[in-house]
LUMFI-487319 format. One record per atom (N, C-alpha, C): residue number from 1; atom name; x, y, z. Coordinates in steps of 0.05 Angstrom, whole numbers, padded with zeros to 5 digits. Layout:
N
+-----+------+--------+--------+--------+
| pos | site |      X |      Y |      Z |
+-----+------+--------+--------+--------+
| NUM |   CA |      X |      Y |      Z |
...
+-----+------+--------+--------+--------+
***
This chain:
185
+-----+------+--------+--------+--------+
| pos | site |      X |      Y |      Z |
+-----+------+--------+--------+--------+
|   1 |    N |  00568 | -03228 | -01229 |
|   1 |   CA |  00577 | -03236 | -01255 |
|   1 |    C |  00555 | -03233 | -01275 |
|   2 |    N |  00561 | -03230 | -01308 |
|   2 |   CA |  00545 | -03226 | -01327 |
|   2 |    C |  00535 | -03258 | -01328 |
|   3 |    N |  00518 | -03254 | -01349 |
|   3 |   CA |  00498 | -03266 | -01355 |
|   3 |    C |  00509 | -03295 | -01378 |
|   4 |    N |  00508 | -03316 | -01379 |
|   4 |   CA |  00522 | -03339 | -01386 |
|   4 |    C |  00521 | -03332 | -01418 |
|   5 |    N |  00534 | -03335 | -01427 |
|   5 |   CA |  00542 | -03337 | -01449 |
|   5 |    C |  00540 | -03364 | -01466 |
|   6 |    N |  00535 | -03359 | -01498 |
|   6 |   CA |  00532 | -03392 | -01507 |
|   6 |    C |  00566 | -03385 | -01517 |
|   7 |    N |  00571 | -03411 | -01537 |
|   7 |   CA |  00597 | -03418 | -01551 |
|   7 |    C |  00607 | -03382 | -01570 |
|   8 |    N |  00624 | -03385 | -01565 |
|   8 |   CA |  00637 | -03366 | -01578 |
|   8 |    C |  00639 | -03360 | -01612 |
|   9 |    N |  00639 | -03346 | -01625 |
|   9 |   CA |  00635 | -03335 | -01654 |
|   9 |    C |  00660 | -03359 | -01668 |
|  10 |    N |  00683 | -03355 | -01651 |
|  10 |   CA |  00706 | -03375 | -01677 |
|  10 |    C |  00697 | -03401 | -01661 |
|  11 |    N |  00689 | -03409 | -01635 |
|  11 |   CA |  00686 | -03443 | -01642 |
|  11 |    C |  00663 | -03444 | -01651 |
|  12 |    N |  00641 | -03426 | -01668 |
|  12 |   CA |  00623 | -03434 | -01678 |
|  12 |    C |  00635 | -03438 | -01710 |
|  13 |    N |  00652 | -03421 | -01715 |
|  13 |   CA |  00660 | -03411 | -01746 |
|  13 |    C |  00678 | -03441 | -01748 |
|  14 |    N |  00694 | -03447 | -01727 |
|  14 |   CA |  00706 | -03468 | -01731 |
|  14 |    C |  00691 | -03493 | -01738 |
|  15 |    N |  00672 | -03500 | -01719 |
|  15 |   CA |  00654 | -03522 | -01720 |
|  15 |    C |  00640 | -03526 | -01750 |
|  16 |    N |  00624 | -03505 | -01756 |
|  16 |   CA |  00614 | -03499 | -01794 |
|  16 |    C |  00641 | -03506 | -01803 |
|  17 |    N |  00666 | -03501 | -01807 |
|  17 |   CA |  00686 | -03504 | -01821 |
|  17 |    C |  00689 | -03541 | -01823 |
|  18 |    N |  00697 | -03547 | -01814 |
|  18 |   CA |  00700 | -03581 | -01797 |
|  18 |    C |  00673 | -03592 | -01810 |
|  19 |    N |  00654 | -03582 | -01808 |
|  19 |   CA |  00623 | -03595 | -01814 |
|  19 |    C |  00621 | -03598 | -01851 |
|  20 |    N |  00626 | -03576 | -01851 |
|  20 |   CA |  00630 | -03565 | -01881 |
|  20 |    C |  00653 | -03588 | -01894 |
|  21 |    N |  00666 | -03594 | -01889 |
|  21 |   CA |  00695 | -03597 | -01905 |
|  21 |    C |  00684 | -03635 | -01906 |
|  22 |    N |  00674 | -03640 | -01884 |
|  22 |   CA |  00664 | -03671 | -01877 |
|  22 |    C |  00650 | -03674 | -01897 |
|  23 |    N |  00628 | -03662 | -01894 |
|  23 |   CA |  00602 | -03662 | -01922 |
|  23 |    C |  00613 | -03663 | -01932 |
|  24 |    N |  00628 | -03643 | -01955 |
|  24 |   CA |  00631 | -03640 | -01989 |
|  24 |    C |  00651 | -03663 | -01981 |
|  25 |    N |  00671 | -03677 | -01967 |
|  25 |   CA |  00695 | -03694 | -01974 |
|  25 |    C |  00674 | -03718 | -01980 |
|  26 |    N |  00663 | -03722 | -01963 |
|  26 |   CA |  00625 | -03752 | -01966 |
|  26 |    C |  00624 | -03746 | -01999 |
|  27 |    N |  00609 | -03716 | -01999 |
|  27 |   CA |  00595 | -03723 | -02030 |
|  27 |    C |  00615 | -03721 | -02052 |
|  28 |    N |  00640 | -03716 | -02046 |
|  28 |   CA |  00659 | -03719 | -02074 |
|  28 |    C |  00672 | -03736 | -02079 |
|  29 |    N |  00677 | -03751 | -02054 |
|  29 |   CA |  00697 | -03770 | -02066 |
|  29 |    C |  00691 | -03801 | -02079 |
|  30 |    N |  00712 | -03801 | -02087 |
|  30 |   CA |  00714 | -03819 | -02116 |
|  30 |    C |  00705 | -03847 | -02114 |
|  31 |    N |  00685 | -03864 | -02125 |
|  31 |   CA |  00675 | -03883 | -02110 |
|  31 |    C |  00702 | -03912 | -02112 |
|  32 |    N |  00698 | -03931 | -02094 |
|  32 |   CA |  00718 | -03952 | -02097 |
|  32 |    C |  00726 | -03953 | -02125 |
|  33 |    N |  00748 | -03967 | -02120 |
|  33 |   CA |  00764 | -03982 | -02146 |
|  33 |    C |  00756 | -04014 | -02150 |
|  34 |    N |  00742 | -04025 | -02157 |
|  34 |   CA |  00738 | -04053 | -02166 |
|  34 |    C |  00755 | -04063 | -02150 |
|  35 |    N |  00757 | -04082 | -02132 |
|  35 |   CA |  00778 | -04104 | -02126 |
|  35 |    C |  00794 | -04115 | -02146 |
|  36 |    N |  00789 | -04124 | -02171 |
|  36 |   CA |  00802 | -04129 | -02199 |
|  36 |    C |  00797 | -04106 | -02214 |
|  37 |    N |  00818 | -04087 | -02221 |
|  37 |   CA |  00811 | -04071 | -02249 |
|  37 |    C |  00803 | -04091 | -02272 |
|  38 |    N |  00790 | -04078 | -02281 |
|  38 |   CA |  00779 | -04093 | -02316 |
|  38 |    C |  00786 | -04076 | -02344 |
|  39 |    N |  00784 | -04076 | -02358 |
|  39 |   CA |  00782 | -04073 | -02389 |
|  39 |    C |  00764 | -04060 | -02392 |
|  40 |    N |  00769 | -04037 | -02404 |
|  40 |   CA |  00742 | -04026 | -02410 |
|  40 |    C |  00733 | -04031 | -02450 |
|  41 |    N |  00719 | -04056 | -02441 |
|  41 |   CA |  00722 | -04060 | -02472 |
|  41 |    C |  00697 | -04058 | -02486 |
|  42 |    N |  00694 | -04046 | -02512 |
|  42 |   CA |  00664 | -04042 | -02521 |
|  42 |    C |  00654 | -04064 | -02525 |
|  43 |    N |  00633 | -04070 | -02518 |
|  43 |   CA |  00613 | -04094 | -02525 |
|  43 |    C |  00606 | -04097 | -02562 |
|  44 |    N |  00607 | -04119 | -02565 |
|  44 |   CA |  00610 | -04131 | -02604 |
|  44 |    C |  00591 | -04139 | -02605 |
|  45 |    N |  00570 | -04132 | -02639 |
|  45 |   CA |  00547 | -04140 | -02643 |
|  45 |    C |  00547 | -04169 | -02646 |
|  46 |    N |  00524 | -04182 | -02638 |
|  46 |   CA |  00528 | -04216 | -02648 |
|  46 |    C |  00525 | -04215 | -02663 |
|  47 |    N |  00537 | -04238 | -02691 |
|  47 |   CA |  00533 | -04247 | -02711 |
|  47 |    C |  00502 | -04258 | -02721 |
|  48 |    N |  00494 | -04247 | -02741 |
|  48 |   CA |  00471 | -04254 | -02756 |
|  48 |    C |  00468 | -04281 | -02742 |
|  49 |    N |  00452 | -04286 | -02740 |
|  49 |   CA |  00429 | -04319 | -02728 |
|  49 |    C |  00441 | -04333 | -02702 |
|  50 |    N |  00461 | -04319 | -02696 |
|  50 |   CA |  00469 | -04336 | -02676 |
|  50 |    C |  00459 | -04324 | -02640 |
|  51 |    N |  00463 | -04339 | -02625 |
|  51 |   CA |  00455 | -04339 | -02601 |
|  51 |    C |  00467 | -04336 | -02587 |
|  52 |    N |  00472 | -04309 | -02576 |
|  52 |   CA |  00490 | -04303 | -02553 |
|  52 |    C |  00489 | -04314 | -02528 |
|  53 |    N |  00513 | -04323 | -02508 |
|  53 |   CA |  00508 | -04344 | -02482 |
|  53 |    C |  00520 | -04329 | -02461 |
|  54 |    N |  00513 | -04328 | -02440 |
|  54 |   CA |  00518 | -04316 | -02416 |
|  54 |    C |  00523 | -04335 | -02398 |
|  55 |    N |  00543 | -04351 | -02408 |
|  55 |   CA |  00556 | -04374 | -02387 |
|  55 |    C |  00580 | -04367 | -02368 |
|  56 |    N |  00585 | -04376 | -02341 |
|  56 |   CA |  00600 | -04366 | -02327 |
|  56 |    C |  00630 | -04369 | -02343 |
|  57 |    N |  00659 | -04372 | -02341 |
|  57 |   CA |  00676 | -04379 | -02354 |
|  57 |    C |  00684 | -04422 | -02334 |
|  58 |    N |  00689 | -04425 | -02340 |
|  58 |   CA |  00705 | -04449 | -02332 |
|  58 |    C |  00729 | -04461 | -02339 |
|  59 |    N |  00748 | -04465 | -02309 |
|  59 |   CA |  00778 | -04474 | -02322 |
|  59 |    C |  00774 | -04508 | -02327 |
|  60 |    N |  00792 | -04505 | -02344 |
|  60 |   CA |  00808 | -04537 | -02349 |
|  60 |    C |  00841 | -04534 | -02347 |
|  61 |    N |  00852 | -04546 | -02330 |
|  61 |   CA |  00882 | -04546 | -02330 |
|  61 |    C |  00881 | -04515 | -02319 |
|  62 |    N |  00901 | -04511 | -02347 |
|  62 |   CA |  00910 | -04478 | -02343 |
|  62 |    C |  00895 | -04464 | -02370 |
|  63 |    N |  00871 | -04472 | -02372 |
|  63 |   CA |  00854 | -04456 | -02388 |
|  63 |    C |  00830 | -04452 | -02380 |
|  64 |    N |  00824 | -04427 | -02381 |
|  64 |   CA |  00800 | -04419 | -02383 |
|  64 |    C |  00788 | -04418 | -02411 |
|  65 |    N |  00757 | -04420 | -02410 |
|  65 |   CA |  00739 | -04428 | -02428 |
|  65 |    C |  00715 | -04409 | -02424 |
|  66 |    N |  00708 | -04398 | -02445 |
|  66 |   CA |  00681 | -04377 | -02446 |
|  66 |    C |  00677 | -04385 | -02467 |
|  67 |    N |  00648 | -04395 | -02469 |
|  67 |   CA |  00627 | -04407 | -02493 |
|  67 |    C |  00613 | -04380 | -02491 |
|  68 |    N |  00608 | -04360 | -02522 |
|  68 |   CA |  00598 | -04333 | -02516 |
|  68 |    C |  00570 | -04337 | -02539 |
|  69 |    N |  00571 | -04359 | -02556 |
|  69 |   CA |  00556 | -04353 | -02578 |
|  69 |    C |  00547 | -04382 | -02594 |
|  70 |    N |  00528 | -04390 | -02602 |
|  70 |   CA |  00519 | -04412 | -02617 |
|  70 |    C |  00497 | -04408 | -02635 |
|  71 |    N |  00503 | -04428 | -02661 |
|  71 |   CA |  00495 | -04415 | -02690 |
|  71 |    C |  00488 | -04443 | -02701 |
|  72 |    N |  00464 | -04453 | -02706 |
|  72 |   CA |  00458 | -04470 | -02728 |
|  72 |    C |  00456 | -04460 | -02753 |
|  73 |    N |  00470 | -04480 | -02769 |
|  73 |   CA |  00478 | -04474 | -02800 |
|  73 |    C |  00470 | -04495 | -02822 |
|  74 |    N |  00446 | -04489 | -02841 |
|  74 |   CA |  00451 | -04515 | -02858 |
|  74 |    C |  00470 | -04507 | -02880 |
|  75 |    N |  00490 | -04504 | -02877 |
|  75 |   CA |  00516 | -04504 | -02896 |
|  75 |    C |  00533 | -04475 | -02886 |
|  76 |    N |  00561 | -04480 | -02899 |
|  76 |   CA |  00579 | -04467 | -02890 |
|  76 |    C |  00585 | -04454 | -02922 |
|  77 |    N |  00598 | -04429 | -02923 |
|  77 |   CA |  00604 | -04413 | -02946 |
|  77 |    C |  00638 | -04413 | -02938 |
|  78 |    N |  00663 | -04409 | -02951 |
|  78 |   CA |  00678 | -04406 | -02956 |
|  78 |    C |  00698 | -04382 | -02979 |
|  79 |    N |  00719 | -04380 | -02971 |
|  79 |   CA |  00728 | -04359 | -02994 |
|  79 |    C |  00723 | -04377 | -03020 |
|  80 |    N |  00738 | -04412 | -03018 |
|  80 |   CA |  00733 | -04431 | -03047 |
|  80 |    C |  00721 | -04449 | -03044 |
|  81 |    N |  00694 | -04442 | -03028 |
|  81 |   CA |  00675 | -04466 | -03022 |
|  81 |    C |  00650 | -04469 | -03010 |
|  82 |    N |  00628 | -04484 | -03015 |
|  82 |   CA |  00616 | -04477 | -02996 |
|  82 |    C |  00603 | -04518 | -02992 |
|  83 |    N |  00604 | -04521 | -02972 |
|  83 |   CA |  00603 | -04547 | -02957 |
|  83 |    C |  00574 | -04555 | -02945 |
|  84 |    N |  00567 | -04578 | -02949 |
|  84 |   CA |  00534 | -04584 | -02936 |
|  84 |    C |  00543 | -04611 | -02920 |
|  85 |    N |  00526 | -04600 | -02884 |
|  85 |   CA |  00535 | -04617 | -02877 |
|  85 |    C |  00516 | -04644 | -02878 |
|  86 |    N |  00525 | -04668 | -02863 |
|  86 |   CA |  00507 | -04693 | -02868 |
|  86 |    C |  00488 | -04694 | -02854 |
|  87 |    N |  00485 | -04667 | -02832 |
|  87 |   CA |  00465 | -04663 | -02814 |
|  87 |    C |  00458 | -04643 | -02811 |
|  88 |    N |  00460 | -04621 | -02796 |
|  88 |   CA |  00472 | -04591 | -02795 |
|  88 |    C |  00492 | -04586 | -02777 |
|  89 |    N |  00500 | -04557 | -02782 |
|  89 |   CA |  00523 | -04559 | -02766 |
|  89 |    C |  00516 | -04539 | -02747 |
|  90 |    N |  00535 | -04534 | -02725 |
|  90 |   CA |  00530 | -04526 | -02696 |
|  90 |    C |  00551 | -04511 | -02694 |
|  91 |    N |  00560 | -04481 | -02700 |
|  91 |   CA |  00575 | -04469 | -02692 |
|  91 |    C |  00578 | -04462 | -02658 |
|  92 |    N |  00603 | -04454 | -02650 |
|  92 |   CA |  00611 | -04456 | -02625 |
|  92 |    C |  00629 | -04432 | -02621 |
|  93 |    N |  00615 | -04408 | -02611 |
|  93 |   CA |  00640 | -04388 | -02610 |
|  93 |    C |  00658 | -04391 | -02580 |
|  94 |    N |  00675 | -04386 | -02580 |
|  94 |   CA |  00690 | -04393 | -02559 |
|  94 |    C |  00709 | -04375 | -02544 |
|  95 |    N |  00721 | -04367 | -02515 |
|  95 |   CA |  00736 | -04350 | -02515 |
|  95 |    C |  00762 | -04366 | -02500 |
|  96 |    N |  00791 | -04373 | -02506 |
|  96 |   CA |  00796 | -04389 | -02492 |
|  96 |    C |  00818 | -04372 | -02472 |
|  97 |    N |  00834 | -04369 | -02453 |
|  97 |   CA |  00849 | -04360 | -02440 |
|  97 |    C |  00870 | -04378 | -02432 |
|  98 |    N |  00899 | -04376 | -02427 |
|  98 |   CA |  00918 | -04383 | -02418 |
|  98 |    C |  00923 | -04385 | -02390 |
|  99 |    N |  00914 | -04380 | -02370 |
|  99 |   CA |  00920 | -04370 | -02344 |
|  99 |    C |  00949 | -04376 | -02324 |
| 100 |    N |  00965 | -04396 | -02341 |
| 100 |   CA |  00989 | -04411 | -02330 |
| 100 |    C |  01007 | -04389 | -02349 |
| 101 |    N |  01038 | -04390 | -02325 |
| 101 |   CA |  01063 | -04389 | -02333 |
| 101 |    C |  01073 | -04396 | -02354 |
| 102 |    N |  01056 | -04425 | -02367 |
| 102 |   CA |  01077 | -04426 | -02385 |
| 102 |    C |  01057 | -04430 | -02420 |
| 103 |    N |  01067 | -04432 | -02438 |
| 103 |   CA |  01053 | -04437 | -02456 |
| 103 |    C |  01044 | -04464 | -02454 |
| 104 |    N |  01022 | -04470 | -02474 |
| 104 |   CA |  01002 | -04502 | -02472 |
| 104 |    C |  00993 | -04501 | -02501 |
| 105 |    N |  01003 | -04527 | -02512 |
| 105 |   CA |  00997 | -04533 | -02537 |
| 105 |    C |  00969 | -04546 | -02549 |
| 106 |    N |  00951 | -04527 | -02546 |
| 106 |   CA |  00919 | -04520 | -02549 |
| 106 |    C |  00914 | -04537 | -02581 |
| 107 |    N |  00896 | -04555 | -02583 |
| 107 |   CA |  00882 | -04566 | -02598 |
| 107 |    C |  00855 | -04564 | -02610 |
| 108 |    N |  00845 | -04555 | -02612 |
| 108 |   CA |  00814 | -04547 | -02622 |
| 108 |    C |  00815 | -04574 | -02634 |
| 109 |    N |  00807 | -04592 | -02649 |
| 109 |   CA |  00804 | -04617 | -02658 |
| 109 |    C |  00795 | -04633 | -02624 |
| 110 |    N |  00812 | -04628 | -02605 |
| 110 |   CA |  00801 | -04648 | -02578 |
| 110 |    C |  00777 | -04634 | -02570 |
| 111 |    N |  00764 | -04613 | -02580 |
| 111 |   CA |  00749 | -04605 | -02560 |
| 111 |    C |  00718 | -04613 | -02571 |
| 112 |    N |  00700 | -04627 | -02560 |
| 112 |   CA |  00682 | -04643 | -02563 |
| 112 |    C |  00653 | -04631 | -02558 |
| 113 |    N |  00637 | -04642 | -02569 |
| 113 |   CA |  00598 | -04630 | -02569 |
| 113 |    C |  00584 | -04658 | -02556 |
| 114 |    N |  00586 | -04650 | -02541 |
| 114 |   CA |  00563 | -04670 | -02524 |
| 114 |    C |  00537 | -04677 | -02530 |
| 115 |    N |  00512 | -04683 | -02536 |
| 115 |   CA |  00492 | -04689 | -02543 |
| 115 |    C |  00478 | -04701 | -02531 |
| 116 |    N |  00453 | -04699 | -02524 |
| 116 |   CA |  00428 | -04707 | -02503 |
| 116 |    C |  00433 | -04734 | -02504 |
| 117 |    N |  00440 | -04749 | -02516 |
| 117 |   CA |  00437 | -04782 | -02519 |
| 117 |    C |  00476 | -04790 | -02512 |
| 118 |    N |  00490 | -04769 | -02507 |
| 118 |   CA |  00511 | -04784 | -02489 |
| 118 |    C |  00534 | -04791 | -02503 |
| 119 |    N |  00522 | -04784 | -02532 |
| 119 |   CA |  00550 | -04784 | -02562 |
| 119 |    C |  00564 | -04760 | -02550 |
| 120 |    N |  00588 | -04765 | -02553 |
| 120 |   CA |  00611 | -04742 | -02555 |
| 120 |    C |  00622 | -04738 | -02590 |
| 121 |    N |  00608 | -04718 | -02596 |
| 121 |   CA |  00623 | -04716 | -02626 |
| 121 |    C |  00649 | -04693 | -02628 |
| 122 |    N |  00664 | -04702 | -02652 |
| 122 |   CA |  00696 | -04688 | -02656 |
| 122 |    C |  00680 | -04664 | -02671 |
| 123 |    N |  00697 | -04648 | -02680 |
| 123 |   CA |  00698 | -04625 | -02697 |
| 123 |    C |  00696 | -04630 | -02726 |
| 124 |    N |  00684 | -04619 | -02732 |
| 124 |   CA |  00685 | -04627 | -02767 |
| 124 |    C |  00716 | -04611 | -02776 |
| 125 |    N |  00737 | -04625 | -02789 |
| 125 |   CA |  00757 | -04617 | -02808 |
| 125 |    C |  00748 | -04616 | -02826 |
| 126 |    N |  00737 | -04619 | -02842 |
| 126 |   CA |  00723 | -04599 | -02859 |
| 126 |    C |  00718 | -04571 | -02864 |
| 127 |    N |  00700 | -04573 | -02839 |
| 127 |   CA |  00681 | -04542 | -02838 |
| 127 |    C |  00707 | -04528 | -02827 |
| 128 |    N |  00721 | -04535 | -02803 |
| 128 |   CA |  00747 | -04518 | -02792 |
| 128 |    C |  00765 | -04505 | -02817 |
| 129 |    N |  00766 | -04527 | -02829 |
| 129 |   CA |  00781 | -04509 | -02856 |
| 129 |    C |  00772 | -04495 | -02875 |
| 130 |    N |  00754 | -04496 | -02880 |
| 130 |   CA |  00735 | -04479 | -02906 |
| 130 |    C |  00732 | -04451 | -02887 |
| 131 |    N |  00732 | -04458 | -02852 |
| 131 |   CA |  00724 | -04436 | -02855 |
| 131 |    C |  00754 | -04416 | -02837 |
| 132 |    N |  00766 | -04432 | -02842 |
| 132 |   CA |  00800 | -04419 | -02836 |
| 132 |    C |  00797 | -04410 | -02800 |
| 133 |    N |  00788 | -04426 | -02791 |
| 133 |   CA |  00795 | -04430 | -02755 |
| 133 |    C |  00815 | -04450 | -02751 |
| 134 |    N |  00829 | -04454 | -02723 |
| 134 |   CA |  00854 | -04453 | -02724 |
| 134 |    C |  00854 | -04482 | -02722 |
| 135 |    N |  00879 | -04490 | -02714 |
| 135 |   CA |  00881 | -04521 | -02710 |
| 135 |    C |  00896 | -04525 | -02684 |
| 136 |    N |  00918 | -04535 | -02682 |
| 136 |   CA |  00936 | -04534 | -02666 |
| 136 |    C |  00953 | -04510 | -02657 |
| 137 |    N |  00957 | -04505 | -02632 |
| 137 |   CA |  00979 | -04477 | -02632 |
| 137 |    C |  00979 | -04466 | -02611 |
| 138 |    N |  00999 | -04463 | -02613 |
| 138 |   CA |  01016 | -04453 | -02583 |
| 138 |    C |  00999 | -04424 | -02567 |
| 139 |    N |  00982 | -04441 | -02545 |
| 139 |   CA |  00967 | -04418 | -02523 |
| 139 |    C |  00984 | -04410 | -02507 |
| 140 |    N |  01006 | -04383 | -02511 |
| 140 |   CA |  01018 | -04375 | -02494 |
| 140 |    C |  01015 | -04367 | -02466 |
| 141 |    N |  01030 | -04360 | -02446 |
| 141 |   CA |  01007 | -04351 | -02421 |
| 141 |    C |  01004 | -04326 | -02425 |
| 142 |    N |  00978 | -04320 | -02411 |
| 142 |   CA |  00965 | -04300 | -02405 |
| 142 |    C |  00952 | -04290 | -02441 |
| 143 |    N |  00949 | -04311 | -02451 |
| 143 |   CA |  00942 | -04306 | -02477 |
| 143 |    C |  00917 | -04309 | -02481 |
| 144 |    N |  00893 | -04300 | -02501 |
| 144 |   CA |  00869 | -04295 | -02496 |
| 144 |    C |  00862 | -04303 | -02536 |
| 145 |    N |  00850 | -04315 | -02535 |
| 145 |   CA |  00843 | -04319 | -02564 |
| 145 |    C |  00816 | -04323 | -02569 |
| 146 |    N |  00800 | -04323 | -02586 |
| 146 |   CA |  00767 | -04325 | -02594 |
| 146 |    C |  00773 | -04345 | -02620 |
| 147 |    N |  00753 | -04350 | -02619 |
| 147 |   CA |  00748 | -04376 | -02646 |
| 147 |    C |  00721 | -04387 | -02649 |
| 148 |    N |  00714 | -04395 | -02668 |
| 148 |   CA |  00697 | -04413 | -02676 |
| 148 |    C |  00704 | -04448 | -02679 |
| 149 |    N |  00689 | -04464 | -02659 |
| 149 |   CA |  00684 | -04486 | -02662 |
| 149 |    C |  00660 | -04500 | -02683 |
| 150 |    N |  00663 | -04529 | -02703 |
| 150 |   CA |  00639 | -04531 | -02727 |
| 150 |    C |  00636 | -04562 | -02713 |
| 151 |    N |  00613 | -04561 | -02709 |
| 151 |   CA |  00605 | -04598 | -02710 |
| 151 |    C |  00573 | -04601 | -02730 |
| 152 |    N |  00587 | -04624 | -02748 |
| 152 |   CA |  00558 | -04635 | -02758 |
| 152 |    C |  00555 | -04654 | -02740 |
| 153 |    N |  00535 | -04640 | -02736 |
| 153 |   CA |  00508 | -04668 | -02724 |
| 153 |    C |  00485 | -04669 | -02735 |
| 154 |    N |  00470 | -04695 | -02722 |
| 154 |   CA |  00445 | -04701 | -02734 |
| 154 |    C |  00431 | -04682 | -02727 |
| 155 |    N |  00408 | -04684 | -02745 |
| 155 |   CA |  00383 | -04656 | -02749 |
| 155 |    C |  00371 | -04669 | -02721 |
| 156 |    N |  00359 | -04679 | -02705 |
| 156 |   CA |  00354 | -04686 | -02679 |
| 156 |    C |  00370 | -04678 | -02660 |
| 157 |    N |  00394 | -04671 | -02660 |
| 157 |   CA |  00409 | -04679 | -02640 |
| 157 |    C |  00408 | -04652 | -02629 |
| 158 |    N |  00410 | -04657 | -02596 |
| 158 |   CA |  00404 | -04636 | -02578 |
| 158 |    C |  00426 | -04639 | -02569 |
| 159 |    N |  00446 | -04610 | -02567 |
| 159 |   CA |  00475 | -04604 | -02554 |
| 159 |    C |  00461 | -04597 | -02523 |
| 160 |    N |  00485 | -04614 | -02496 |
| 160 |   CA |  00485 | -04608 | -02475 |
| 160 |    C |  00507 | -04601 | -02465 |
| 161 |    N |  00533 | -04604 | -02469 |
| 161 |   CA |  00554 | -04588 | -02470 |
| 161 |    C |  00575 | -04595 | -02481 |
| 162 |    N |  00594 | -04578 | -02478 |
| 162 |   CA |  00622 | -04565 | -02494 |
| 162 |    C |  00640 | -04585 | -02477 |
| 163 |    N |  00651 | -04613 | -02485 |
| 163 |   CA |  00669 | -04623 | -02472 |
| 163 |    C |  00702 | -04613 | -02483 |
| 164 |    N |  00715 | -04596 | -02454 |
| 164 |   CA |  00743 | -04579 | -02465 |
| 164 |    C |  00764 | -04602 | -02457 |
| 165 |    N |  00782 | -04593 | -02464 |
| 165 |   CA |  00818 | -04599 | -02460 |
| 165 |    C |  00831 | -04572 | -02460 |
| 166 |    N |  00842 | -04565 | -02448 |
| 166 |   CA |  00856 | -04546 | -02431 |
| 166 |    C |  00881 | -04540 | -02458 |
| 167 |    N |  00905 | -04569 | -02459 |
| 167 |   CA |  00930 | -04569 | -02473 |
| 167 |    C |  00947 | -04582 | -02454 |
| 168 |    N |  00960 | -04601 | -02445 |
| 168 |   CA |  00991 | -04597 | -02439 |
| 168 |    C |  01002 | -04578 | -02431 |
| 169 |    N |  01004 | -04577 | -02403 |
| 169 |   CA |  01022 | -04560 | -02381 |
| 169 |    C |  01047 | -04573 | -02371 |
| 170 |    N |  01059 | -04551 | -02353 |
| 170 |   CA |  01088 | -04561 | -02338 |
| 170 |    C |  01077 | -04577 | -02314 |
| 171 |    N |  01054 | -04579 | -02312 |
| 171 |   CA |  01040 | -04601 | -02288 |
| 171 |    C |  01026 | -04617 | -02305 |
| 172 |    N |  01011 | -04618 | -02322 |
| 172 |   CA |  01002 | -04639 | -02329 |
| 172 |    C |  01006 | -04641 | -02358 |
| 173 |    N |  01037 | -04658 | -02362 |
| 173 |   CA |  01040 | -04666 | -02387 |
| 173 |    C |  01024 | -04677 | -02408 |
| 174 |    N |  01008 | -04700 | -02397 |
| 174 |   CA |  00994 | -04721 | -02418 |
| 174 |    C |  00969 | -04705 | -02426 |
| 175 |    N |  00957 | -04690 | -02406 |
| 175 |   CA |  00924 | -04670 | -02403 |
| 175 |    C |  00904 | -04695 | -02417 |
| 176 |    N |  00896 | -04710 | -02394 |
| 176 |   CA |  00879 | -04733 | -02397 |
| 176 |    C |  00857 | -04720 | -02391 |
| 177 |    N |  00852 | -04702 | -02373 |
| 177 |   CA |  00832 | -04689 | -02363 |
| 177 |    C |  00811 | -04669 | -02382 |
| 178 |    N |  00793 | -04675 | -02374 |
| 178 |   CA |  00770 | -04658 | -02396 |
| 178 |    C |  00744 | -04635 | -02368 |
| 179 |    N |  00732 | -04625 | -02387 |
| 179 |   CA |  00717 | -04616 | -02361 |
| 179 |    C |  00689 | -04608 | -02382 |
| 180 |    N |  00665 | -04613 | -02372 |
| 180 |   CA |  00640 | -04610 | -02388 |
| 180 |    C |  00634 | -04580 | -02384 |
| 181 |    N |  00620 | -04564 | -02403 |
| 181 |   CA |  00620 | -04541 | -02389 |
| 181 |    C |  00583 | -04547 | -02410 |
| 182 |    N |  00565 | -04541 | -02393 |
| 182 |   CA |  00537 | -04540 | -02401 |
| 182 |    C |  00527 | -04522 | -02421 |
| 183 |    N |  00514 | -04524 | -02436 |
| 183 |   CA |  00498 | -04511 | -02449 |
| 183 |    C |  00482 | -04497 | -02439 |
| 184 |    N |  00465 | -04491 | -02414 |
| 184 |   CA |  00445 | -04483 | -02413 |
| 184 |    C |  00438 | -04451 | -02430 |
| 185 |    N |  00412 | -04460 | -02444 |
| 185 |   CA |  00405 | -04436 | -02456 |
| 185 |    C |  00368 | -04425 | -02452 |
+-----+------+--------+--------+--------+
***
């Protein structure tokens, strides 16, 4: 008998073929899909003087809450006005979300500034209106809104967090419940 032979010309051609097709399928294909698709949304310059926040989001009820931005102000300008507060004031930018089935009748007035010494202060009605942010109103679900929160406080006073209210749900009618969400900056 002849002399041994290695692998044959097509199971070599085959083998490169198979080898080949493995590789390029590795380097081309398309990398994962996010577990959650997202938004591809352009990023927004901050507002002159204010302080952009990189806080996680936090629910209350059936709302979510994103504190994105904070702004000390000694006075507020308006279209017919411009207002001085008795302390300064503490803008609060905010992002709020719906995450429930049903709509929730959202208050900005309940939502509170905490302060190093343990005061919970309201919202100035004042500043909310001069500077035409919202009041009461229907957070539909899956609804997403931004706003500005105004508190005068004293020129001392050190904010430690954003005390929220969610609104009134189909589970929790009365929404007694609040939830602190921190300042850290």
């Amino acid at each position: 008998m002849g002399a041994s032979r290695g692998p044959s010309s097509l199971a070599l051609a085959v083998t490169a073929v198979i080898a080949g097709a493995l590789l390029t399928g590795c380097a081309t294909a398309p990398p994962p899909a996010p577990s959650t698709p997202t938004y591809p949304l352009p990023p927004r310059p901050v507002r002159p003087s204010e302080t952009p926040l990189a806080l996680p989001p936090q629910t209350q009820g059936d709302t979510q809450f994103t504190l994105i931005g904070l702004t000390w102000l000694d006075a507020i300008l308006g279209s017919h006005a411009e207002w001085q507060p008795k302390g300064r004031y503490l803008r609060v930018r905010l992002v709020v979300v719906n995450t429930g089935r049903s709509g929730a009748a959202f208050d900005t007035g309940r939502q509170q500034l905490v302060t190093a010494d343990g005061t919970a202060h309201d919202v100035d009605p004042q500043a909310m209106l001069i500077k035409r942010q919202p009041g009461k109103f229907d957070l539909g679900a899956n609804v997403r809104v931004e706003f500005d929160l105004y508190y005068d406080l004293p020129r001392d006073a050190r904010p430690t967090a954003l005390r929220v209210h969610g609104g009134p749900t189909l589970t929790d009618l009365k929404n007694l419940d609040s939830t602190d969400i921190p300042l850290n900056r």
